[in-house]
Every structure is written in C-alpha cells, then in structure tokens.
PDB file of the backbone (N, CA, C, O) and the ligand in Angstrom, with CONECT records:
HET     ZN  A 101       1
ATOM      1  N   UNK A   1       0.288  -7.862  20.194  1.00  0.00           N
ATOM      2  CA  UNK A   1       1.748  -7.753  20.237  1.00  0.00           C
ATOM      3  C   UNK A   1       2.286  -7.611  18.810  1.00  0.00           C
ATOM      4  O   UNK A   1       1.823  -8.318  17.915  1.00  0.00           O
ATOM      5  N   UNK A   2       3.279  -6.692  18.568  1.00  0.00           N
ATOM      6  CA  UNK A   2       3.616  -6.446  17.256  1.00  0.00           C
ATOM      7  C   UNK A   2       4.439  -7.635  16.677  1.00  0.00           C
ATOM      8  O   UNK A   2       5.142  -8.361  17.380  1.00  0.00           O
ATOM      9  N   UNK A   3       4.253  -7.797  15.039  1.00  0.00           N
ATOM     10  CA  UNK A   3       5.043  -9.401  14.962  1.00  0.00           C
ATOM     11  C   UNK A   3       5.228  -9.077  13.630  1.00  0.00           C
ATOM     12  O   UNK A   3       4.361  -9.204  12.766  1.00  0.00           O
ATOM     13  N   UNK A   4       6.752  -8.510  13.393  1.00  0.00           N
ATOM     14  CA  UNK A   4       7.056  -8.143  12.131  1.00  0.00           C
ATOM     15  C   UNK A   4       8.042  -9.324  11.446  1.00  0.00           C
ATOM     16  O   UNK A   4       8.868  -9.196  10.542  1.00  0.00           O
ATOM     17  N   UNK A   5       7.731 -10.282  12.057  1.00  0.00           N
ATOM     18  CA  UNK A   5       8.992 -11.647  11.049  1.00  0.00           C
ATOM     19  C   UNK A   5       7.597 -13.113  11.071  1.00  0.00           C
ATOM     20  O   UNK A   5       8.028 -14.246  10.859  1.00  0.00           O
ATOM     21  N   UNK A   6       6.589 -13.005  11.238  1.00  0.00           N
ATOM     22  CA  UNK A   6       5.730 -13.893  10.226  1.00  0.00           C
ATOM     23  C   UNK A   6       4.206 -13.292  10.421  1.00  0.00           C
ATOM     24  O   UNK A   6       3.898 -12.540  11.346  1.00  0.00           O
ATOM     25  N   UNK A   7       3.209 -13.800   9.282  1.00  0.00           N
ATOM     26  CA  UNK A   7       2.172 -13.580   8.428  1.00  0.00           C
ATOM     27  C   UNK A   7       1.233 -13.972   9.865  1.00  0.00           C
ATOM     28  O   UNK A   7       1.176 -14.922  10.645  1.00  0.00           O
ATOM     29  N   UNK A   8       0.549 -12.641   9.701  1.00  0.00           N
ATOM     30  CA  UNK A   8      -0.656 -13.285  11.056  1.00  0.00           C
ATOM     31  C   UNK A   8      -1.086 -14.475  10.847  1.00  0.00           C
ATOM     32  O   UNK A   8      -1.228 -15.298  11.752  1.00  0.00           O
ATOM     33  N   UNK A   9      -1.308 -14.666   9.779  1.00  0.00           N
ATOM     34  CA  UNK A   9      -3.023 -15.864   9.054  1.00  0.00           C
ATOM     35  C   UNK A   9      -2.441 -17.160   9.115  1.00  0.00           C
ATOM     36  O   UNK A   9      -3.034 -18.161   9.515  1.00  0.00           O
ATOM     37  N   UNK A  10      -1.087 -17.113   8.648  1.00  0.00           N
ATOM     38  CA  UNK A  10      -0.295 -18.386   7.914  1.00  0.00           C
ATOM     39  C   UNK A  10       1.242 -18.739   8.646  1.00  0.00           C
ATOM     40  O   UNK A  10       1.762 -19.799   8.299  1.00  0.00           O
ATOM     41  N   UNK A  11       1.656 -18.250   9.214  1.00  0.00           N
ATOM     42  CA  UNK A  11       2.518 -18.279   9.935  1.00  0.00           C
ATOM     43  C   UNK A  11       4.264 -18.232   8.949  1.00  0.00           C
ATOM     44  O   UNK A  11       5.425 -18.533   9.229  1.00  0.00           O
ATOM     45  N   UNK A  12       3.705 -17.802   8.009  1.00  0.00           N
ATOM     46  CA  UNK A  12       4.885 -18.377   7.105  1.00  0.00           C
ATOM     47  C   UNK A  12       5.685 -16.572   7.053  1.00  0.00           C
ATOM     48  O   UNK A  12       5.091 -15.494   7.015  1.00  0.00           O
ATOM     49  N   UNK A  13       7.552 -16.908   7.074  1.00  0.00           N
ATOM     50  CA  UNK A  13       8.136 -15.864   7.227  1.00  0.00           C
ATOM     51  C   UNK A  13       7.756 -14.699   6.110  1.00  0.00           C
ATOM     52  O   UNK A  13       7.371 -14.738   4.942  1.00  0.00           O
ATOM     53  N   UNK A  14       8.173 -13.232   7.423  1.00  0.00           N
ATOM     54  CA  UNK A  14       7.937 -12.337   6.111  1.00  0.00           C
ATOM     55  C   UNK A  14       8.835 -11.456   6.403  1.00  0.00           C
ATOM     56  O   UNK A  14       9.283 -10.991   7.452  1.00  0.00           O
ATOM     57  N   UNK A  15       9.159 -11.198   4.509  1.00  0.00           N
ATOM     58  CA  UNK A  15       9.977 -10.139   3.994  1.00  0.00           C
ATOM     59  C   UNK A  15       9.660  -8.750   4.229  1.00  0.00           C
ATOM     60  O   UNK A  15       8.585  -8.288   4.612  1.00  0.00           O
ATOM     61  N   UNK A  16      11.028  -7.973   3.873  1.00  0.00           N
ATOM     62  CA  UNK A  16      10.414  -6.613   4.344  1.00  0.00           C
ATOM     63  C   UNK A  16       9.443  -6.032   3.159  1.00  0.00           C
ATOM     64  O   UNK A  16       8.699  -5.073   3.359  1.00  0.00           O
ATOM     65  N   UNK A  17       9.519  -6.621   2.074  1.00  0.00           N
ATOM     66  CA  UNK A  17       8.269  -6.052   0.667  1.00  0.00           C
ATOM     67  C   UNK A  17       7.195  -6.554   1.603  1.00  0.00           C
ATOM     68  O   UNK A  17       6.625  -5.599   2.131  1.00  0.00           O
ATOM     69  N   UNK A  18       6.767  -7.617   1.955  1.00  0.00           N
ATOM     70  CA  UNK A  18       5.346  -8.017   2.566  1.00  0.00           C
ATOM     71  C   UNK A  18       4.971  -7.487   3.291  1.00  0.00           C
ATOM     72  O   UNK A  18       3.803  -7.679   3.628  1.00  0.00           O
ATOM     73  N   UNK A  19       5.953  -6.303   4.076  1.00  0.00           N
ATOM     74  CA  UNK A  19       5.503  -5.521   5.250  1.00  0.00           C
ATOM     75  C   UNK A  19       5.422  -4.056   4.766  1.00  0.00           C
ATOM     76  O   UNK A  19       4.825  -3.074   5.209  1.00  0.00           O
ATOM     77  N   UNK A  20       6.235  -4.251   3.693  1.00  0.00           N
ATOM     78  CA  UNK A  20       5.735  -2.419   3.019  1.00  0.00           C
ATOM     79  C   UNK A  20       4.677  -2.283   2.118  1.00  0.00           C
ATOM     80  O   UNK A  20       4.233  -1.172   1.829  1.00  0.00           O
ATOM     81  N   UNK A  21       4.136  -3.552   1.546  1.00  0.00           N
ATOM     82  CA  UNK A  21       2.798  -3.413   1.092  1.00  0.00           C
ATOM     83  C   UNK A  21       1.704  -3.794   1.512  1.00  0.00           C
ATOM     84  O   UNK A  21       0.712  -3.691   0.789  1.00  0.00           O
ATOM     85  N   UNK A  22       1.632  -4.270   2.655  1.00  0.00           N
ATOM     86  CA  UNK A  22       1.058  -4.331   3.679  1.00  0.00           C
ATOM     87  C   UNK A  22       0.518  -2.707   4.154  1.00  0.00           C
ATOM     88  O   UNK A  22      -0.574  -2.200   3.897  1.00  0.00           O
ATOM     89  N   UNK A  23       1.455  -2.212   4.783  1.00  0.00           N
ATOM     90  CA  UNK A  23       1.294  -1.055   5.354  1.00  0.00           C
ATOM     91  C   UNK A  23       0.879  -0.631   4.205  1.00  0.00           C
ATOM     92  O   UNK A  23      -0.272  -1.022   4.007  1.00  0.00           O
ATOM     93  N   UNK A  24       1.440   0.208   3.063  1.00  0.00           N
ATOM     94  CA  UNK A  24       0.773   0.215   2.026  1.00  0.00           C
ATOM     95  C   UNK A  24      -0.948   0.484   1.431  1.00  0.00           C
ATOM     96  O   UNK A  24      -1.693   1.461   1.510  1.00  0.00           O
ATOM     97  N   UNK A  25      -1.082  -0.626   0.943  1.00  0.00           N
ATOM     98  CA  UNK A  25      -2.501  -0.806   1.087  1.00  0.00           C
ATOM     99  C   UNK A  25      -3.263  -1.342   1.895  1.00  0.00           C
ATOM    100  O   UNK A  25      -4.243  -1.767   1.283  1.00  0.00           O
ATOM    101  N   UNK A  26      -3.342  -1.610   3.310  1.00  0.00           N
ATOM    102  CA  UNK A  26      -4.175  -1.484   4.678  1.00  0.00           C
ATOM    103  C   UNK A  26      -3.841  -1.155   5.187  1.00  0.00           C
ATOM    104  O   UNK A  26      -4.856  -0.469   5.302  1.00  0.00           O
ATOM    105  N   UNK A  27      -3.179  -0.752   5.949  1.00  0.00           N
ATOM    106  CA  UNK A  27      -2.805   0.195   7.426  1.00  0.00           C
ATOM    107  C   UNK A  27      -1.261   0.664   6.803  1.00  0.00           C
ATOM    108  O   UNK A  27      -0.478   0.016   6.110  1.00  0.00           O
ATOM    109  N   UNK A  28      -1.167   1.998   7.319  1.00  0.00           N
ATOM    110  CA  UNK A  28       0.399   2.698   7.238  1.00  0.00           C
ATOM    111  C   UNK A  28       0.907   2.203   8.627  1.00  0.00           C
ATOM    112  O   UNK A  28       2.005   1.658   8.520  1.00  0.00           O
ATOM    113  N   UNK A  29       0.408   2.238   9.939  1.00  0.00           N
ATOM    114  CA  UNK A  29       0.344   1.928  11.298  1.00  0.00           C
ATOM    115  C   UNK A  29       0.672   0.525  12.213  1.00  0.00           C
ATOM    116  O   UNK A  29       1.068   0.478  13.378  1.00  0.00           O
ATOM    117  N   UNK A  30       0.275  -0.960  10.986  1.00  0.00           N
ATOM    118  CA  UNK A  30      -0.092  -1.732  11.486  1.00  0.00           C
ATOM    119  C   UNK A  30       1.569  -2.532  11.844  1.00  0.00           C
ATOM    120  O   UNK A  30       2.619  -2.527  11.203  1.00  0.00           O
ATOM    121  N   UNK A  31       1.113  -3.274  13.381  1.00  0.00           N
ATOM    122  CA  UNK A  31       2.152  -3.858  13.858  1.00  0.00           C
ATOM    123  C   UNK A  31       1.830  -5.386  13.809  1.00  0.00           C
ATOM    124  O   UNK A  31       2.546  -6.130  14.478  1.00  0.00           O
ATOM    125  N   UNK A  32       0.847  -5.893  13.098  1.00  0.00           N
ATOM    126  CA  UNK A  32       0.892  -7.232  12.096  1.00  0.00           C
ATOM    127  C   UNK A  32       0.749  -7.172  10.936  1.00  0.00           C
ATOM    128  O   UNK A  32       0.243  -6.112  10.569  1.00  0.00           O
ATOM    129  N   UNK A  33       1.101  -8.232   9.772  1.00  0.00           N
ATOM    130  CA  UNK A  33       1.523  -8.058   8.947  1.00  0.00           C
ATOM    131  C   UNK A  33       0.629  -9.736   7.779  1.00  0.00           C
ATOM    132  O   UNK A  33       0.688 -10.883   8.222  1.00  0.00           O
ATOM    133  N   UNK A  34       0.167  -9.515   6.856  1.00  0.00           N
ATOM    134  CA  UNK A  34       0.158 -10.923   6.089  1.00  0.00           C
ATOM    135  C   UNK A  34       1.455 -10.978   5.120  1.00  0.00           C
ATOM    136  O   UNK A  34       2.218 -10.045   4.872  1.00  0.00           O
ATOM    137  N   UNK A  35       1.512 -12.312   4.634  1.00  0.00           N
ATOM    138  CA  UNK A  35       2.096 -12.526   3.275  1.00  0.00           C
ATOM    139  C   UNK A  35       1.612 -12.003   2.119  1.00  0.00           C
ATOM    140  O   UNK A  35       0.876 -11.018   2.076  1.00  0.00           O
ATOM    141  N   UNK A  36       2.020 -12.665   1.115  1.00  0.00           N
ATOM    142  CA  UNK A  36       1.785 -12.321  -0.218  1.00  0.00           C
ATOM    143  C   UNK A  36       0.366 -13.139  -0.890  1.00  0.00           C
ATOM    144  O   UNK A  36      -0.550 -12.788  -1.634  1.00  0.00           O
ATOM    145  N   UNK A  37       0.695 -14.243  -0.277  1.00  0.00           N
ATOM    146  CA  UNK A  37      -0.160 -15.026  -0.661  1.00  0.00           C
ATOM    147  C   UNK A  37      -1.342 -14.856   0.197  1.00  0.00           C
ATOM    148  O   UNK A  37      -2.301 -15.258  -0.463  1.00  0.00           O
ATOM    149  N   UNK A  38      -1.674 -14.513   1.181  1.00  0.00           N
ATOM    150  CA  UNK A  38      -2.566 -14.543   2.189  1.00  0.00           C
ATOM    151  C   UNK A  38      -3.017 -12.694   1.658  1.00  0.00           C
ATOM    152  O   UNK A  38      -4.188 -12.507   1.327  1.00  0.00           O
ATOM    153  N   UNK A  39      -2.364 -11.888   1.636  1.00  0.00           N
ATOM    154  CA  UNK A  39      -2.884 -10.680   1.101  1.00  0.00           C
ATOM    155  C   UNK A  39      -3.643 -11.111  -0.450  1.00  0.00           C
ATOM    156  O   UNK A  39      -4.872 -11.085  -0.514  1.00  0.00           O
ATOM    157  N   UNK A  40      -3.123 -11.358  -1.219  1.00  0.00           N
ATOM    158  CA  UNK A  40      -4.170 -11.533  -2.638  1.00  0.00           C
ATOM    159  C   UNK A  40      -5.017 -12.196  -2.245  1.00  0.00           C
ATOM    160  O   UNK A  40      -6.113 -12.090  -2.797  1.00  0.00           O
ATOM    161  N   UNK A  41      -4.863 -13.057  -1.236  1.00  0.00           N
ATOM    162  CA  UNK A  41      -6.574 -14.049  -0.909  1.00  0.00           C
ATOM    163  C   UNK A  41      -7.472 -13.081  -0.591  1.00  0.00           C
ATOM    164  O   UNK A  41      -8.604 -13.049  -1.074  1.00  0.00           O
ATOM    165  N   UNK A  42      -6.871 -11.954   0.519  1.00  0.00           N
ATOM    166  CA  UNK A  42      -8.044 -10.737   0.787  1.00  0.00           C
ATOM    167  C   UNK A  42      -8.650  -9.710   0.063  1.00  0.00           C
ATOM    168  O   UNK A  42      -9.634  -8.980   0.183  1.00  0.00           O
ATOM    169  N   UNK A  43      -7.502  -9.940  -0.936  1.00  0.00           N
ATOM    170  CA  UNK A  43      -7.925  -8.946  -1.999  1.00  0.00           C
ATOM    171  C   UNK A  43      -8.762  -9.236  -3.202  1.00  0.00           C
ATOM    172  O   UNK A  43      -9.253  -8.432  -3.995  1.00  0.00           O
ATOM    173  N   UNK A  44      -8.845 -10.840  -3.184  1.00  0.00           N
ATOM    174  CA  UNK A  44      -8.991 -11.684  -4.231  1.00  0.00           C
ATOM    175  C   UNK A  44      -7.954 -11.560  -5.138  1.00  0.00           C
ATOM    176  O   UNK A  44      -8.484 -12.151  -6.079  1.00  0.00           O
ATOM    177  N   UNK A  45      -7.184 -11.325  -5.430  1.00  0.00           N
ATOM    178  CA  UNK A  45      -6.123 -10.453  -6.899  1.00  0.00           C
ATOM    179  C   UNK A  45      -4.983 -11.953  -6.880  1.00  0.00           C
ATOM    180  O   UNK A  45      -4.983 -12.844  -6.030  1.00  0.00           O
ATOM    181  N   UNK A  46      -4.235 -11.856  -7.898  1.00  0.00           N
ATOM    182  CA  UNK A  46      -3.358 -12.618  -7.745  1.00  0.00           C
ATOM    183  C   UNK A  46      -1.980 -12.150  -7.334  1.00  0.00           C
ATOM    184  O   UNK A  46      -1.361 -11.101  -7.514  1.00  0.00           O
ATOM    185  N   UNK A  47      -1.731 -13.210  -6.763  1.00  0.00           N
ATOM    186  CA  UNK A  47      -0.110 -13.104  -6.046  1.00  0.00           C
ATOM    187  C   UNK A  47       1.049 -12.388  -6.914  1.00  0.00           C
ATOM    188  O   UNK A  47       2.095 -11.960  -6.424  1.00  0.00           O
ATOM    189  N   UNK A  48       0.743 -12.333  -8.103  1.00  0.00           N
ATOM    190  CA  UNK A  48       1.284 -11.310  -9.227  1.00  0.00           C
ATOM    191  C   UNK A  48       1.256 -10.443  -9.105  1.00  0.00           C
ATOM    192  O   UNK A  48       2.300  -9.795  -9.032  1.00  0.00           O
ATOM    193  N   UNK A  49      -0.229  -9.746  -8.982  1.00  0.00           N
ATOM    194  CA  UNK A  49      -0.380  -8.589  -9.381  1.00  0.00           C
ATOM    195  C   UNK A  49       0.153  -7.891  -7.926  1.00  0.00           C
ATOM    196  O   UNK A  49       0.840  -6.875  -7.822  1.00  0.00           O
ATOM    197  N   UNK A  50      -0.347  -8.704  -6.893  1.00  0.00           N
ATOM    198  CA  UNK A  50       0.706  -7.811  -5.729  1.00  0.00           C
ATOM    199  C   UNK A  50       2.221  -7.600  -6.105  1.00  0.00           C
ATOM    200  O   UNK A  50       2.887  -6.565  -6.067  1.00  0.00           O
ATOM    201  N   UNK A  51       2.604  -8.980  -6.508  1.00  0.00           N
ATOM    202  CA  UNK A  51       4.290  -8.797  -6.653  1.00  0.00           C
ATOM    203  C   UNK A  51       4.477  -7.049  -8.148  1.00  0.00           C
ATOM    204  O   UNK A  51       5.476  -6.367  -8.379  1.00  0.00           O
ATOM    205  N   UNK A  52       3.735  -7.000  -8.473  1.00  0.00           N
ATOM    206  CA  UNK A  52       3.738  -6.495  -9.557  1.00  0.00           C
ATOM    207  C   UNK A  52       3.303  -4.819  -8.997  1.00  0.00           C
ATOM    208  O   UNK A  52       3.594  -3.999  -9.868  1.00  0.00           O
ATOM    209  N   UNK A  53       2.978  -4.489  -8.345  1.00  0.00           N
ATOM    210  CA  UNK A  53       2.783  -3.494  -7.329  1.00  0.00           C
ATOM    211  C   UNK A  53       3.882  -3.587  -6.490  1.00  0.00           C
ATOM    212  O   UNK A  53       4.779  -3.739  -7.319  1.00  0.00           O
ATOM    213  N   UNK A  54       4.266  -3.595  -5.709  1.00  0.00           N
ATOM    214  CA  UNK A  54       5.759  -3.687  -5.030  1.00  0.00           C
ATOM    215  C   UNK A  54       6.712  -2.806  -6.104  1.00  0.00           C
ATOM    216  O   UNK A  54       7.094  -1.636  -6.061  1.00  0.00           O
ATOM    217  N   UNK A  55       6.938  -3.936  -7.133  1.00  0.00           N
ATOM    218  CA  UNK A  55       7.946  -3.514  -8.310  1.00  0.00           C
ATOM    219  C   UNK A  55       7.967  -1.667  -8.950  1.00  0.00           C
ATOM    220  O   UNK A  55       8.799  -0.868  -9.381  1.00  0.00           O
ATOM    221  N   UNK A  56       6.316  -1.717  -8.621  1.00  0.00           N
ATOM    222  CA  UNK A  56       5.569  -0.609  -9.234  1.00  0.00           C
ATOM    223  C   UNK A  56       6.566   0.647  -8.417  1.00  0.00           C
ATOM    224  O   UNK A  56       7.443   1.443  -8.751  1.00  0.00           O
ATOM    225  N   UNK A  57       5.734   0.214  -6.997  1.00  0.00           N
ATOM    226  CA  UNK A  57       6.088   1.253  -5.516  1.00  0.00           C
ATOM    227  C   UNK A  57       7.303   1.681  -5.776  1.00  0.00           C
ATOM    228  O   UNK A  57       7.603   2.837  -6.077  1.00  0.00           O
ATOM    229  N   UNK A  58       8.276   0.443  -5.629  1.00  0.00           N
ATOM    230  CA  UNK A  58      10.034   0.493  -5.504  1.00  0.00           C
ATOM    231  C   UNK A  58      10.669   0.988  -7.023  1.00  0.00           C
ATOM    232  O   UNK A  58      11.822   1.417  -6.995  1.00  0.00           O
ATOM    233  N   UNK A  59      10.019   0.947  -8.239  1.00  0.00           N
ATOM    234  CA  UNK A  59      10.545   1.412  -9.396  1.00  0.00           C
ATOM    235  C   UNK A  59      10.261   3.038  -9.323  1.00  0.00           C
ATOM    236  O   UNK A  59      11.088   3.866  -9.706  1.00  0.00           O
ATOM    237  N   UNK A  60       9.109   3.334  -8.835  1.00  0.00           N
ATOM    238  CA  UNK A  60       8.414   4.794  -8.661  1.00  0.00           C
ATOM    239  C   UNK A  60       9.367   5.891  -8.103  1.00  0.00           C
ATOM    240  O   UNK A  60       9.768   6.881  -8.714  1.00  0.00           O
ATOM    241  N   UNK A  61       9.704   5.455  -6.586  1.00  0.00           N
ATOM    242  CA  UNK A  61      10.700   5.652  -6.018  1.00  0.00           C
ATOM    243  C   UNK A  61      10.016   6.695  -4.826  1.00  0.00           C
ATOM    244  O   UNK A  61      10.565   7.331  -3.925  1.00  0.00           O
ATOM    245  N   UNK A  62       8.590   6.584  -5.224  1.00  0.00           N
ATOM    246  CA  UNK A  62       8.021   7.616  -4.685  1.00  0.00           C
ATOM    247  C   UNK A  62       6.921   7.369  -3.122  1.00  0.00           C
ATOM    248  O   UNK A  62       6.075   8.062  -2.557  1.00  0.00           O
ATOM    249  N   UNK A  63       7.545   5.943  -2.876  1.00  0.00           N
ATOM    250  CA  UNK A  63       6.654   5.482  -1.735  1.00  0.00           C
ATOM    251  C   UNK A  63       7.961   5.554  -0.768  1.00  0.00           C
ATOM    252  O   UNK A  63       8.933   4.865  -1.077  1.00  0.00           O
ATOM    253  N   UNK A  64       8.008   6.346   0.361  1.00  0.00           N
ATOM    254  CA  UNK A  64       8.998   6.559   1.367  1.00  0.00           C
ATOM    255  C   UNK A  64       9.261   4.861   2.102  1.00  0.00           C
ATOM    256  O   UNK A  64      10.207   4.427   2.759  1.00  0.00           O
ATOM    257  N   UNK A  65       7.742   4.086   1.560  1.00  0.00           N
ATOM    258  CA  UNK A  65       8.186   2.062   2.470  1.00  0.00           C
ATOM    259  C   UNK A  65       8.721   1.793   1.286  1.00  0.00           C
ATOM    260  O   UNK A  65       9.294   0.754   1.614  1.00  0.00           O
ATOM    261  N   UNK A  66       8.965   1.919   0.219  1.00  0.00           N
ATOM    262  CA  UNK A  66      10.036   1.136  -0.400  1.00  0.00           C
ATOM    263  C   UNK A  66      11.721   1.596  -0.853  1.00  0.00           C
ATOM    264  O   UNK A  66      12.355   1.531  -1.905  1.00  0.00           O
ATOM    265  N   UNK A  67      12.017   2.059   0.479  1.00  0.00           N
ATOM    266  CA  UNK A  67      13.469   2.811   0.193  1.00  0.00           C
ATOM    267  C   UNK A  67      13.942   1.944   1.029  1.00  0.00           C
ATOM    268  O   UNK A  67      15.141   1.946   1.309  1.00  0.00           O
TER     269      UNK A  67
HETATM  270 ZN    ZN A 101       0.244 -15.877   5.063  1.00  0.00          ZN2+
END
C-alpha cells in the first residue's frame, strides 16, 4: 500500500525532500518512502551529505522532483 507521510523502516514523518530523494536515488516509481536518517544508514553516507544533495538537486534546478 502506498505510504507517502511516514518512513517505511522508522515510522517517523516524512517531508516532501525525503520523498524526492528517495525517488531520486532508488526508485523514480516507488510508493514507499525512508527518511533521511534511515536512507544514509543504507547508503552508509551521512545524514549531511544527503541533506547536501537535496540542496544540490533543488539549487540545480534541473531535477523535475525538486520543483
Ligand atoms: Zn526512518
């Protein structure tokens, strides 16, 4: 069932950045979603460097999920 207002793993609410980098870098498609914090765990990376990607996407202007 699709569940776009909290984090499969963690249950904790999510923003619409957590769902455009989500789609993003794992699925363009997907109708679940992690956090921020639960995505850098999969990625190993830190919760930065995601936030820091987002900024990237949405400064770029060139990713159609961050408009
Ligand atoms: Zn989570």
């Amino acid at each position: 069932m699709p569940n776009y207002k909290t984090c499969s793993k963690c249950g904790a609410a999510l923003r619409d950045d957590d769902i455009a980098i989500y789609r993003k870098l794992v699925n363009r498609g997907a109708e679940e979603f992690l956090c921020i914090d639960c995505l850098s765990l999969r990625f190993g990376c830190t919760r930065e460097k995601i936030e820091r990607l987002i900024a990237y996407y949405r400064e770029s202007g060139e990713c159609t999920l961050f408009r």
